[in-house]
N, C-alpha and C positions, 0 to 999 in steps of 0.2 A: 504494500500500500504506500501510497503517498503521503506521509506523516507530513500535518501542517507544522509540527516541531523542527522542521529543519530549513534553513534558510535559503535553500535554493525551489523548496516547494511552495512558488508563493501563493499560485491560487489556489491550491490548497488549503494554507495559511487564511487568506483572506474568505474561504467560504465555511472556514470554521469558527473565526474570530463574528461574525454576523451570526452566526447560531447563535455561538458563546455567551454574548450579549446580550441577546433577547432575551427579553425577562429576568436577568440575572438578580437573587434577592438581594437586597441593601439592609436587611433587618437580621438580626441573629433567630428574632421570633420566625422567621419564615424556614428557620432550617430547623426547629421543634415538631417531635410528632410523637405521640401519646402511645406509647407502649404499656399495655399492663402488664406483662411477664415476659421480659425481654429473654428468657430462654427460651420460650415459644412463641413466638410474634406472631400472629393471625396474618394472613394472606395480605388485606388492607396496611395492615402494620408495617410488614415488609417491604410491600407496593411502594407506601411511601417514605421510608426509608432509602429505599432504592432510590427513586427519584430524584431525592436531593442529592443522594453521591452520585448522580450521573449529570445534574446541573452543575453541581460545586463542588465536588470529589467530598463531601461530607456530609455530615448527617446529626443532630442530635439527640437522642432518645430520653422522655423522662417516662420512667417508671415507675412503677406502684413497689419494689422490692425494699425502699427507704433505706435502714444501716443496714439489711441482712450481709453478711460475709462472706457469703458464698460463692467462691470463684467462678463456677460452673455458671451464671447469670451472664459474667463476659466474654467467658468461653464456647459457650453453647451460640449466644449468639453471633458471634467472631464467626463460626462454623455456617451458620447459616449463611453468609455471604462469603461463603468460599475460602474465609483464610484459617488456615489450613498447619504453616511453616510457621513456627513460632520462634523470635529470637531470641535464646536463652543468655542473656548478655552478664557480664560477671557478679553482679549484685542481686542476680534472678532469684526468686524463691525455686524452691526443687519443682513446682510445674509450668517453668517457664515464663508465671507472671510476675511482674516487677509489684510490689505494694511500695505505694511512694506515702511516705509519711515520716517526720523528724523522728532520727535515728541519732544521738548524740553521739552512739558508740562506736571505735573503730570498726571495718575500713573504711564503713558508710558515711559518716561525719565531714570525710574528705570530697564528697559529693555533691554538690549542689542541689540535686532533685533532692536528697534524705533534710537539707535542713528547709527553714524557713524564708531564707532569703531569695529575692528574685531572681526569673531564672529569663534571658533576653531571646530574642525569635531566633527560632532555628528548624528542621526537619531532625527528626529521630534519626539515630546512627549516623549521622555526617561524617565520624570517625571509618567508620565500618569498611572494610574492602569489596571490591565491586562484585564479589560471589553472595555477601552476604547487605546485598541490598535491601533496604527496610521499604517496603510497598506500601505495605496496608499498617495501619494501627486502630488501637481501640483503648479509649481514657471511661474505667466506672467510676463513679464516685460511692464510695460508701460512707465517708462522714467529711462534712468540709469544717471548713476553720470558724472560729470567731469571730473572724473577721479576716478581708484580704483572700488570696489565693483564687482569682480568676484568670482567666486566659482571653489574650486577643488572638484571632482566628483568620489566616488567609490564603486562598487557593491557589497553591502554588502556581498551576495556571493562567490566573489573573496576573499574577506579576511577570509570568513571563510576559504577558499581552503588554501590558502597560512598556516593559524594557524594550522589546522589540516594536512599538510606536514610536517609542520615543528615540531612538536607534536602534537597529539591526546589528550594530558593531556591537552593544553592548552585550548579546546572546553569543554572538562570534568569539567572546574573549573570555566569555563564563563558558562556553562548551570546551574552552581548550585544557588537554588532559592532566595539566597542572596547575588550573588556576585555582583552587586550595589546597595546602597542605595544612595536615594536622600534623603537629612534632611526635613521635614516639614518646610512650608514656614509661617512664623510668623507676622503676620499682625494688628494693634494696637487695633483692634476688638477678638484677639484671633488667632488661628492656621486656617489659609485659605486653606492650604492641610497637609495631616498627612505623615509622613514619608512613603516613596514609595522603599520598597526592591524589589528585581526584578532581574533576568540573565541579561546577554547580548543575548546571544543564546539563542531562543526558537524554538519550531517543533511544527507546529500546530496538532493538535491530527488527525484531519480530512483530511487535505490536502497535509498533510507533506511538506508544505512551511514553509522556514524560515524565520523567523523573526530576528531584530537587535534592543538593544535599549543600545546607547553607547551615550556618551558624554568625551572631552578631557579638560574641563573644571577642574581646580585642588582645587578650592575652590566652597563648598555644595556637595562635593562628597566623600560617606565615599565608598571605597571596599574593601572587604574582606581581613583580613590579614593574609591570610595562604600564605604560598610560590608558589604554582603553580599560585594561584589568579594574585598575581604579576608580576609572572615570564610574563604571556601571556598579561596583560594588557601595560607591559612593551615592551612586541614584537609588540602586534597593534600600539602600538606607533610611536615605531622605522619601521612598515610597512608605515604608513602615513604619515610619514616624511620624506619618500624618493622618487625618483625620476622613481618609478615602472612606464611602461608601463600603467598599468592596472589603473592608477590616471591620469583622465582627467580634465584638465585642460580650463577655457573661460570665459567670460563675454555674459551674457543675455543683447541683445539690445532691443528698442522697441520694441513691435510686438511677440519677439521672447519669448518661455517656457519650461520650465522643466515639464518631464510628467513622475511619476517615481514609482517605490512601494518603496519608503521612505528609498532610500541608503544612505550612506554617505556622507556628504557636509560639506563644510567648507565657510567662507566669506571673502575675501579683507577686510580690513577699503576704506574708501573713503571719497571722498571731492566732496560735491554739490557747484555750484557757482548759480548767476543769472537764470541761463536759461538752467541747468541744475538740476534738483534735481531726486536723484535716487526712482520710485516707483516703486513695486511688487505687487503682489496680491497672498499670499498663502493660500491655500486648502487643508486642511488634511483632509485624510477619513478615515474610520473604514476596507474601501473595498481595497482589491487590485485589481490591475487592470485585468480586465476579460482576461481570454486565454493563463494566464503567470504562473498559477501554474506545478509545478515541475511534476506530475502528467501527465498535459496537452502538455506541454514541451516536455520533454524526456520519457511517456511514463512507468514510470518506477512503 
């Protein structure tokens, strides 16, 4: 197929970008949709779940399950839209899912998700090497904070729209195969991961979805320093720090999740008291979510 991700496919590009658009929601409320038992979503439920990950690669579900604990609520549904490949990344519980919640104790402390401080936009596993690509994810909530710990939300899609509007060089310089490196992380045992160069941009060869692996973190991130490299990491910048339509904004309550092919997100800080303390349960997969590829989509 002719992926409109790649810059020599323009009309391609342009008869997707005109889908894209239409209709696209401006409100977080428009990507909510009532699930009463998100391990079993009724047909309707699904439908429109699906929906919005195939508008906006995301989806948010709130549930009737409130604090229950039960991993199987994000797993089962995970399953039902195909994803499948779970990445079990070093801090994983033994069934793959992460529970992100302030962990004061070693090794977790050294982590950023485990405490309460802000955490800036990025895509899941940006570190990760390109075998162990992060596709799909999925954020439960089973108990939030006191206060604080919401996420801003944006398709990684949109932003590539808006970069390649604004210049086509600036896609040309984030596709190129070094334009981030992560440093190897160093551990008193030796080097725990080796240095990870990598795009931002990628087009999968087969599906022609695209992919994103970005972080706005300014310390352990070496990029490229040619002039365009700059110029557009400096515009995604200045994209996500403004007040666009297309950046949804909310806090996950109990019950409630993030169901997503692995866009854009950023964290509040927050403050747990007594009788509240914030927990999540996240889910990275290899898979993305079934029915959303670009291909399936628009057809193109």
């Amino acid at each position: 197929m002719q992926s409109p991700f790649l810059l020599d496919h323009e009309s391609a590009y342009q008869a997707w970008r005109s889908r894209k658009l239409e209709n696209y929601p401006t409100r977080i409320e428009q990507l909510i949709v009532e699930v009463h038992d998100p391990r079993s979503p009724t047909q309707a439920e699904y439908d429109a779940l699906l929906q919005s990950c195939r508008k906006t690669n995301m989806a948010i579900y709130a549930g009737k399950t409130g604090s229950d604990p039960d991993k199987e609520i994000a797993l089962r549904l995970a399953r039902r839209f195909g994803l499948e490949r779970l990445d079990s990344n070093m801090l994983a519980d033994d069934d793959g899912l992460t529970s992100l919640t302030v962990v004061s104790s070693e090794p977790h402390k050294a982590y950023i998700p485990y405490t309460n401080r802000p955490i800036k936009w990025h895509t899941d596993g940006y570190y990760n090497p390109p075998q162990r690509q992060i596709r799909g994810m999925l954020l439960h909530c089973v108990g939030s904070a006191a206060s604080g710990g919401g996420n801003a939300l944006m398709d990684h899609e949109i932003a590539y729209l808006l970069m390649r509007d604004e210049n086509p060089g600036f896609i040309r310089a984030l596709m190129q195969p070094d334009a981030m490196t992560i440093p190897a992380r160093i551990e008193e045992d030796g080097v725990a991961r080796p240095d990870e160069a990598g795009p931002v941009f990628s087009v999968n060869p087969e599906s022609g979805d695209l992919h994103m692996r970005y972080t706005a973190r300014t310390r352990s991130i070496i990029w490229k320093q040619d002039a365009e490299t700059l110029a557009a990491v400096a515009f995604l910048e200045k994209l996500l720090d403004s007040d666009l339509p297309y950046i949804y904004r909310g806090r996950l309550e109990p019950g409630m999740g993030l169901l997503c092919n692995n866009v854009l997100h950023d964290r509040e800080g927050f403050a747990d008291d007594e009788t509240h303390r914030r927990l999540l349960y996240r889910a990275r997969y290899y898979d993305r979510i079934s029915g959303t590829g670009v291909g399936e989509v628009y057809g193109l």
